[in-house]
C-alpha positions as a LaTeX table, in Angstrom:
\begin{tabular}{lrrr}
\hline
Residue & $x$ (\AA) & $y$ (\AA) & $z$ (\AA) \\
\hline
Unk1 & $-11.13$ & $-12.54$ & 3.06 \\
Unk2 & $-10.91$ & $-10.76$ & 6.34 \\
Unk3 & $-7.64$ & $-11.22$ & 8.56 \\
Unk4 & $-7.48$ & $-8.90$ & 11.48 \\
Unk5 & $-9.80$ & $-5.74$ & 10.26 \\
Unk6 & $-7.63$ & $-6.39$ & 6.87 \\
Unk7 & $-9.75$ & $-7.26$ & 3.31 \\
Unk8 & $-7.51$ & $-9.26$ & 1.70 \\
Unk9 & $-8.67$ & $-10.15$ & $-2.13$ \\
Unk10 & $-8.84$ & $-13.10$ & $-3.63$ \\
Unk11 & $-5.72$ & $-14.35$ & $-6.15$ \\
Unk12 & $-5.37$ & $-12.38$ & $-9.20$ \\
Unk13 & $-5.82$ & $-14.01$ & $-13.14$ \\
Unk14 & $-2.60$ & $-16.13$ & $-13.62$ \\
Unk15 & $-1.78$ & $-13.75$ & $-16.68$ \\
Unk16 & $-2.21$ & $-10.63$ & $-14.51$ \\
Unk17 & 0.15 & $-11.70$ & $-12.05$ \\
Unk18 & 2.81 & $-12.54$ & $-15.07$ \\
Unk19 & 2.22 & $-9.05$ & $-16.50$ \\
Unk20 & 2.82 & $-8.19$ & $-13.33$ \\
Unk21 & 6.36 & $-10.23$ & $-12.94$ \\
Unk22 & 7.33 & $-8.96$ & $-16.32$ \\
Unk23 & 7.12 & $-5.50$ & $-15.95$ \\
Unk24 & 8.29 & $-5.04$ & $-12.57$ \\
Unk25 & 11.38 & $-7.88$ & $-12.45$ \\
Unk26 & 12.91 & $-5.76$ & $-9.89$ \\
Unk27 & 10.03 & $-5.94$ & $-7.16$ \\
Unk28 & 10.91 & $-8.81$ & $-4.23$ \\
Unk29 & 10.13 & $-12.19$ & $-4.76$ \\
Unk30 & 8.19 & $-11.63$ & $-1.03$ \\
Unk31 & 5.93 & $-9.82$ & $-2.88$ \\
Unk32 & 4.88 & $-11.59$ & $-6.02$ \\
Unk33 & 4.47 & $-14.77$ & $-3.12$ \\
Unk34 & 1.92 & $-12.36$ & $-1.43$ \\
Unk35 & $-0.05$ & $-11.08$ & $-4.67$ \\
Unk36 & $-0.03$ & $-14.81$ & $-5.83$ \\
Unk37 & $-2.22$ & $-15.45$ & $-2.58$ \\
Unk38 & $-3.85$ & $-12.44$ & $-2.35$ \\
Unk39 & $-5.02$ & $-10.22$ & $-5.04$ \\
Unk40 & $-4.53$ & $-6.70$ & $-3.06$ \\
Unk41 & $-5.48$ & $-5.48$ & 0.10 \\
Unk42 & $-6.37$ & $-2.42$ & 2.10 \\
Unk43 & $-6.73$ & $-2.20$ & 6.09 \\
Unk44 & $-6.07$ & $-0.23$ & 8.82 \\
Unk45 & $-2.32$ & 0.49 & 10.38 \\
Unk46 & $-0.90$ & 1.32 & 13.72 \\
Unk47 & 1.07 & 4.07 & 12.34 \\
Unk48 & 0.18 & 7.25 & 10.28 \\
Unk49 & $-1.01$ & 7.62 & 7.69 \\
Unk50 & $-3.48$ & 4.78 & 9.44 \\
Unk51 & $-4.40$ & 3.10 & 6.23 \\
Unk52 & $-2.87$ & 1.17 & 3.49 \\
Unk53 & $-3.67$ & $-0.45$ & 0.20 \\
Unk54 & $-2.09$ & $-2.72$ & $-2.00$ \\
Unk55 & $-3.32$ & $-2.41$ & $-5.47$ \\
Unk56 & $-4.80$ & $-5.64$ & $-7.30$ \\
Unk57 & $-2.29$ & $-6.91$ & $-10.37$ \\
Unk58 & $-4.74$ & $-5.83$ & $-12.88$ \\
Unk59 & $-3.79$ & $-2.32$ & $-11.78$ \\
Unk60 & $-0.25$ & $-2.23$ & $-10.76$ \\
Unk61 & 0.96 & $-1.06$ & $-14.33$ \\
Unk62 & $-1.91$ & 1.22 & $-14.97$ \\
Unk63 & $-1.28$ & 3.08 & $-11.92$ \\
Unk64 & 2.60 & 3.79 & $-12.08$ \\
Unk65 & 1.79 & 5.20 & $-15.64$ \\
Unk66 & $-1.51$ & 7.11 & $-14.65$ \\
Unk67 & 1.03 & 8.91 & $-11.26$ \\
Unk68 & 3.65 & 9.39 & $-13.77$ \\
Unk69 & 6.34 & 6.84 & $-12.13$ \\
Unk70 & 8.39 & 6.39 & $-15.30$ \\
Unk71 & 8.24 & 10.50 & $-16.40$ \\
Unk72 & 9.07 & 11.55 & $-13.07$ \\
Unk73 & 10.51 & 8.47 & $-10.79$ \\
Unk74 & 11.93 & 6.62 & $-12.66$ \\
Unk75 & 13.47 & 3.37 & $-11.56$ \\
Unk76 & 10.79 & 3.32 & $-9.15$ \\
Unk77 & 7.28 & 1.86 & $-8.47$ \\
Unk78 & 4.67 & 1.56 & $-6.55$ \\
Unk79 & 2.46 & $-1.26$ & $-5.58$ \\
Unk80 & $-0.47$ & 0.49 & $-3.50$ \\
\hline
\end{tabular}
């Protein structure tokens, strides 16, 4: 899906997005309503860095552990 020079993806597996919810409790609920609609994104910005990307469900998890999050930040995550 394309909404204003954004990709949006379609919605995730229903168990992604729970593994999702489970691990991260803490994220808003704004965003689980988002990922349940929309499976990621990436588009342009009007601000620097000029780019962003939110990461799909599937990858959420494996990403804060590939960075390091828990080891190094922990208490925090990242969704893109």
């Amino acid at each position: 899906m394309l909404v204003e020079n954004v990709n949006l993806a379609d919605p995730p597996p229903a168990q992604a997005l729970v593994a999702v919810r489970e691990r991260f409790p803490h994220l808003p609920a704004e965003y689980f309503e988002y990922l349940a609609q929309h499976n990621g994104g990436e588009g342009p910005l009007g601000i620097q860095p000029g780019w962003f990307q939110l990461w799909p469900a599937e990858r959420v998890a494996e990403y804060n552990d590939g960075y390091g999050l828990p080891e190094f930040l922990p208490g925090f995550s990242a969704i893109g």
